[in-house]
C-alpha positions in Angstrom: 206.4 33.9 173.8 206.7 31.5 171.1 209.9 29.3 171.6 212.2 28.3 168.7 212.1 24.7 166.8 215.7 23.3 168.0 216.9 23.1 164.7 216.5 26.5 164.1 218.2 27.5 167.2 220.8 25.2 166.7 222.1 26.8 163.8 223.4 29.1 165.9 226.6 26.9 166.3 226.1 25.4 163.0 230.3 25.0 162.6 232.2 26.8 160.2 235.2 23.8 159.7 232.5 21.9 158.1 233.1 23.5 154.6 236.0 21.3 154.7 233.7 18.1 153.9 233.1 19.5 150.5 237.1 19.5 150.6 237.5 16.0 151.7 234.6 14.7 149.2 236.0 16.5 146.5 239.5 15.3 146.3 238.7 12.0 147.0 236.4 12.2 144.1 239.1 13.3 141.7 241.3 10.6 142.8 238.9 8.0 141.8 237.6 9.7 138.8 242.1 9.8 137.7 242.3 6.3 139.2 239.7 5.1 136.8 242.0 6.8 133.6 245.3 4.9 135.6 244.7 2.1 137.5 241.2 0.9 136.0 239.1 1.9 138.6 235.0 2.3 138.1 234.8 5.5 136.9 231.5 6.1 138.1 232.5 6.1 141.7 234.3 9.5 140.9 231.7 11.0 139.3 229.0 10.3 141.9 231.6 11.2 144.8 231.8 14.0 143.0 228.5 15.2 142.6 227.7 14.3 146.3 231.1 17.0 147.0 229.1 19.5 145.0 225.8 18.5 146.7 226.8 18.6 149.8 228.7 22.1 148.9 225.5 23.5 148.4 223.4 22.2 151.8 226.6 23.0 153.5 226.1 27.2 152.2 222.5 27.2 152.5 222.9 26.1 156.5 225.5 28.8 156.8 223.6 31.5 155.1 220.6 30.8 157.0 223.1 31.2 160.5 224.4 34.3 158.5 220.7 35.8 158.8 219.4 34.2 162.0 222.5 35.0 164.2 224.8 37.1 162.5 226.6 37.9 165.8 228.0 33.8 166.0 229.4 34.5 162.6 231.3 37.3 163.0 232.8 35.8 166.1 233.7 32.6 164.0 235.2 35.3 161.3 237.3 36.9 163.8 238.1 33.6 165.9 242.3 32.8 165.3 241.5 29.5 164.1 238.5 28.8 162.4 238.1 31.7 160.1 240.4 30.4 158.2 237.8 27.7 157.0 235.9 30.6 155.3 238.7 29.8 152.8 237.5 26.4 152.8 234.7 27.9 150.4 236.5 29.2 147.9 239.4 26.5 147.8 235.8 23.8 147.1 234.7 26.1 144.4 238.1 25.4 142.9 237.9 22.0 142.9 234.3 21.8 141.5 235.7 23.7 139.0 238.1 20.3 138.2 234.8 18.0 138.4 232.8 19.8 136.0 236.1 20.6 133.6 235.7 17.1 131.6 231.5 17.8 130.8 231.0 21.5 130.8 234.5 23.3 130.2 232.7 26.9 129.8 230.5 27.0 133.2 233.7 25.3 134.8 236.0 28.0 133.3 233.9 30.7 134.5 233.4 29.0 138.4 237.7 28.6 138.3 238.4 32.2 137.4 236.0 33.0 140.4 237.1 31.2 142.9 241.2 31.8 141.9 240.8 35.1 141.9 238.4 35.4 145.0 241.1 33.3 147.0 244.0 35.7 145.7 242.1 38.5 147.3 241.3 36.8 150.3 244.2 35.8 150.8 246.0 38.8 150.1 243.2 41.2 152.6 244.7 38.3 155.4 248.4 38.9 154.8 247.6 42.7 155.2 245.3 42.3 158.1 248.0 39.7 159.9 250.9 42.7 158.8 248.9 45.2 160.7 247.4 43.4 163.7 250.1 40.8 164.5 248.3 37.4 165.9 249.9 35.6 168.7 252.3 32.4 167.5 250.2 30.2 169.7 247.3 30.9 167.5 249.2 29.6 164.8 247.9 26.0 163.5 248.1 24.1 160.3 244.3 25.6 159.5 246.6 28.4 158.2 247.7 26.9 154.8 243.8 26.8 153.4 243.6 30.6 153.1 247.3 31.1 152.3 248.4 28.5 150.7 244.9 27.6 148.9 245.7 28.8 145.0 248.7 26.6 145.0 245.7 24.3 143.7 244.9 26.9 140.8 247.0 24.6 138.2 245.5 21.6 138.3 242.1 23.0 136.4 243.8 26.5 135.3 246.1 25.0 132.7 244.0 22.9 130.9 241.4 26.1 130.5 243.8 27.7 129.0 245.2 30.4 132.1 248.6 29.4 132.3 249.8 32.9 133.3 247.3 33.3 136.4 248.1 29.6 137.2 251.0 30.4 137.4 251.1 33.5 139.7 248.4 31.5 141.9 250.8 29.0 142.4 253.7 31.3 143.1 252.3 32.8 145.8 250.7 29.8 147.5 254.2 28.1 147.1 256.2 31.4 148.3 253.4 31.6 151.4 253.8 27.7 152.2 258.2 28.1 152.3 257.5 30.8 154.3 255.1 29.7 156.7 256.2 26.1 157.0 259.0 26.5 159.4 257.5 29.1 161.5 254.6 26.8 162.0 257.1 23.7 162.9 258.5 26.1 165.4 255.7 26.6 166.6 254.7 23.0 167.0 257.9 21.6 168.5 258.6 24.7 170.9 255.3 25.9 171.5 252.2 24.7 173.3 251.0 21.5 172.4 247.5 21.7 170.4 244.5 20.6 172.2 242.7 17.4 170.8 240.0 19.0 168.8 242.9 20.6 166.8 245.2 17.3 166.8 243.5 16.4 163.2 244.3 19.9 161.5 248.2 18.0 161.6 246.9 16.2 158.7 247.0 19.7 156.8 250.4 19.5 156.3 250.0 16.9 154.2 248.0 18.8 151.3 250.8 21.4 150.2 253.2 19.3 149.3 251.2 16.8 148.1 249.0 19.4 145.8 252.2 21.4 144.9 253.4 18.3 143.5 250.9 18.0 141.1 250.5 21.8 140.6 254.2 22.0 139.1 253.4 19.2 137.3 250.5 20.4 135.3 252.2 23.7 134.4 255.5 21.1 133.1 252.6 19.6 130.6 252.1 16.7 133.6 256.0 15.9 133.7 257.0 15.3 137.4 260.3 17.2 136.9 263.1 17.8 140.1 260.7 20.3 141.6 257.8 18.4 142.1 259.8 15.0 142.9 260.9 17.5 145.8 257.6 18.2 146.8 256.4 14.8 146.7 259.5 13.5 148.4 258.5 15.6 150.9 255.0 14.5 151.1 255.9 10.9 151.4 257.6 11.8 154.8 254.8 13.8 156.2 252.8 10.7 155.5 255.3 8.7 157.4 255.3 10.7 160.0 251.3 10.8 160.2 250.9 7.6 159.9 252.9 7.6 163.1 250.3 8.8 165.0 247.5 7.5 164.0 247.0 5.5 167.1 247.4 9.1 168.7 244.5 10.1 166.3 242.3 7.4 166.7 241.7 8.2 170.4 240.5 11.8 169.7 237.1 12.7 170.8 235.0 13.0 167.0 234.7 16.9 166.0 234.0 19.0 163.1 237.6 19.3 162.5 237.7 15.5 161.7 237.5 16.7 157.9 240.8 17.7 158.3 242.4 14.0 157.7 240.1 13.9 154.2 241.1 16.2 151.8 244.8 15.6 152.4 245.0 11.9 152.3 242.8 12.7 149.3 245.3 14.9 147.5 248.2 12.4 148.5 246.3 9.4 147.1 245.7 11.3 143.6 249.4 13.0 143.7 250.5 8.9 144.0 248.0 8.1 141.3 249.4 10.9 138.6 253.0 9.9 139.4 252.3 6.2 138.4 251.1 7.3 135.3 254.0 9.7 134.8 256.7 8.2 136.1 255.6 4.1 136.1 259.2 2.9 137.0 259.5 4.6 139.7 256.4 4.3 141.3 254.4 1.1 141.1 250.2 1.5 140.8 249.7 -0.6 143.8 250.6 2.5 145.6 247.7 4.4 144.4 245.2 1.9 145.3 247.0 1.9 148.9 246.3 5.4 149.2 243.3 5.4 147.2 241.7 2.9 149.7 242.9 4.3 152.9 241.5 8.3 151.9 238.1 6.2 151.1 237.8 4.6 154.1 239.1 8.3 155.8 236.3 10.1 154.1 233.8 6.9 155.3 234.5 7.0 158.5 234.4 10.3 159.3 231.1 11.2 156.8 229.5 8.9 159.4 231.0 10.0 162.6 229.3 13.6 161.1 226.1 11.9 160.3 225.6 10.4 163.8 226.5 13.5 165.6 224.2 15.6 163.7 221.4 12.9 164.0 222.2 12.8 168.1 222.1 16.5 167.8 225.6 16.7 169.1 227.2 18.4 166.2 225.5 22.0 166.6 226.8 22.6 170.2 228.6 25.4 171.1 232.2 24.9 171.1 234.0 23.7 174.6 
């Protein structure tokens, strides 16, 4: 019998959370590229990261479709796991910010790729809500990983508005808004009462960053960019997450290295550009140097983990099956 090449055969557990890389590159692209309108920054460094977001999109779905075909039985398990099926939403919230990178140099394609992935999430998202209303999933189950199916479109604004869909932006960002008040403090109940998470799921904490910090600028780009009571809430509120995060990061820096890593990029991403756009909005209140403070600790976040990935898939330790 002929034996499999191990790179074949290690598709098999070819992880699902790593859709969130294209997140974490992503946002930290469009950071830099509105950092280079604000603060001066290079603006080529935005516009490579994000083509290397889109890139690695694309390698990212061609590994994943070819684990689709090989073992389709590993990917319905991962579909039906508690946690990381909700990183299938990781897809369509990637398409939505790709839309944002290719807005500024091909509106029509980037129009057409929004519309598709804003409306794909609202279905999604709405087929979970029923499934979770008629098959109830133990609390303990519940993690932050939760807010990137059902609190994904609050991001629908930031590209949606300038293309000219105010009216589905803004019923994308109602219900991710309306899903993340909802959710929020069951999940802090959760979290203070209920069992602590095990490590590989300590960096999915970082997820509570992005709401806040994206439905600050979401509010702000259906108010014509002006950071009005609402989104000063949000962001208010996103400052003390930070806080609190950066808190632990001792706690964090301990953690064995897994996929779920990505989790600490795309919000420190989305916090770095939501202190960015406030700068520009509201200069007297906040200063620029706390942009490039973010700016440069989400770049060294995205660094350092992009690395961690690229040694464990070179020591073949990042396509083992889960512990």
């Amino acid at each position: 019998m002929t034996e499999q090449p191990a790179t074949v055969a290690s598709l098999k557990h070819f992880p699902l959370p790593l859709f969130a890389a294209a997140l974490g590159i992503a946002g930290l692209g469009l950071a830099w590229r509105e950092a280079g309108r604000v603060l001066g920054a290079p603006a080529l460094v935005g516009e490579l990261l994000l083509l290397i977001a889109a890139i690695v999109f694309g390698l990212i779905a061609i590994a994943y479709l070819l684990k689709w075909q090989r073992y389709p039985a590993a990917v319905a398990a991962e579909f039906r796991h508690p946690v990381r099926s909700s990183f299938i939403f990781a897809i369509t919230v990637s398409l939505t910010l790709l839309s944002n990178a290719l807005l500024p140099h091909r509106p029509d394609p980037a129009g057409g790729l929004w519309l598709f992935a804003t409306i794909a999430h609202l279905l999604l998202a709405g087929w979970l809500v029923r499934r979770l209303l008629l098959q109830p999933m133990p609390l303990a189950t519940l993690t932050p990983a939760i807010f990137i199916p059902l609190v994904g479109n609050i991001l629908a604004p930031l590209a949606g508005v300038k293309l000219g869909y105010p009216a589905l932006s803004w019923f994308s960002f109602s219900v991710g808004l309306g899903l993340w008040i909802t959710i929020q403090p069951l999940l802090l109940h959760r979290l203070f009462y209920g069992e602590a998470l095990p490590p590989k799921l300590m960096p999915a904490l970082a997820i509570l960053l992005a709401p806040p910090s994206v439905g600050a600028m979401a509010f702000a780009s259906l108010q014509g960019g002006r950071f009005e009571t609402p989104a000063w809430i949000m962001a208010g509120i996103a400052g003390f997450i930070a806080l609190v995060l950066l808190s632990l990061l001792p706690r964090f820096a301990r953690l064995p290295f897994a996929p779920s890593w990505w989790a600490y990029t795309f919000p420190s991403a989305a916090f770095a550009l939501m202190l960015i756009q406030i700068s520009a909005a509201r200069p007297a209140e906040a200063h620029a140097v706390t942009g490039w403070i973010a700016l440069s600790a989400a770049s060294v976040i995205v660094a350092l983990v992009a690395l961690r990935t690229i040694k464990a898939a070179i020591g073949g330790h990042l396509f083992k099956p889960e512990e």
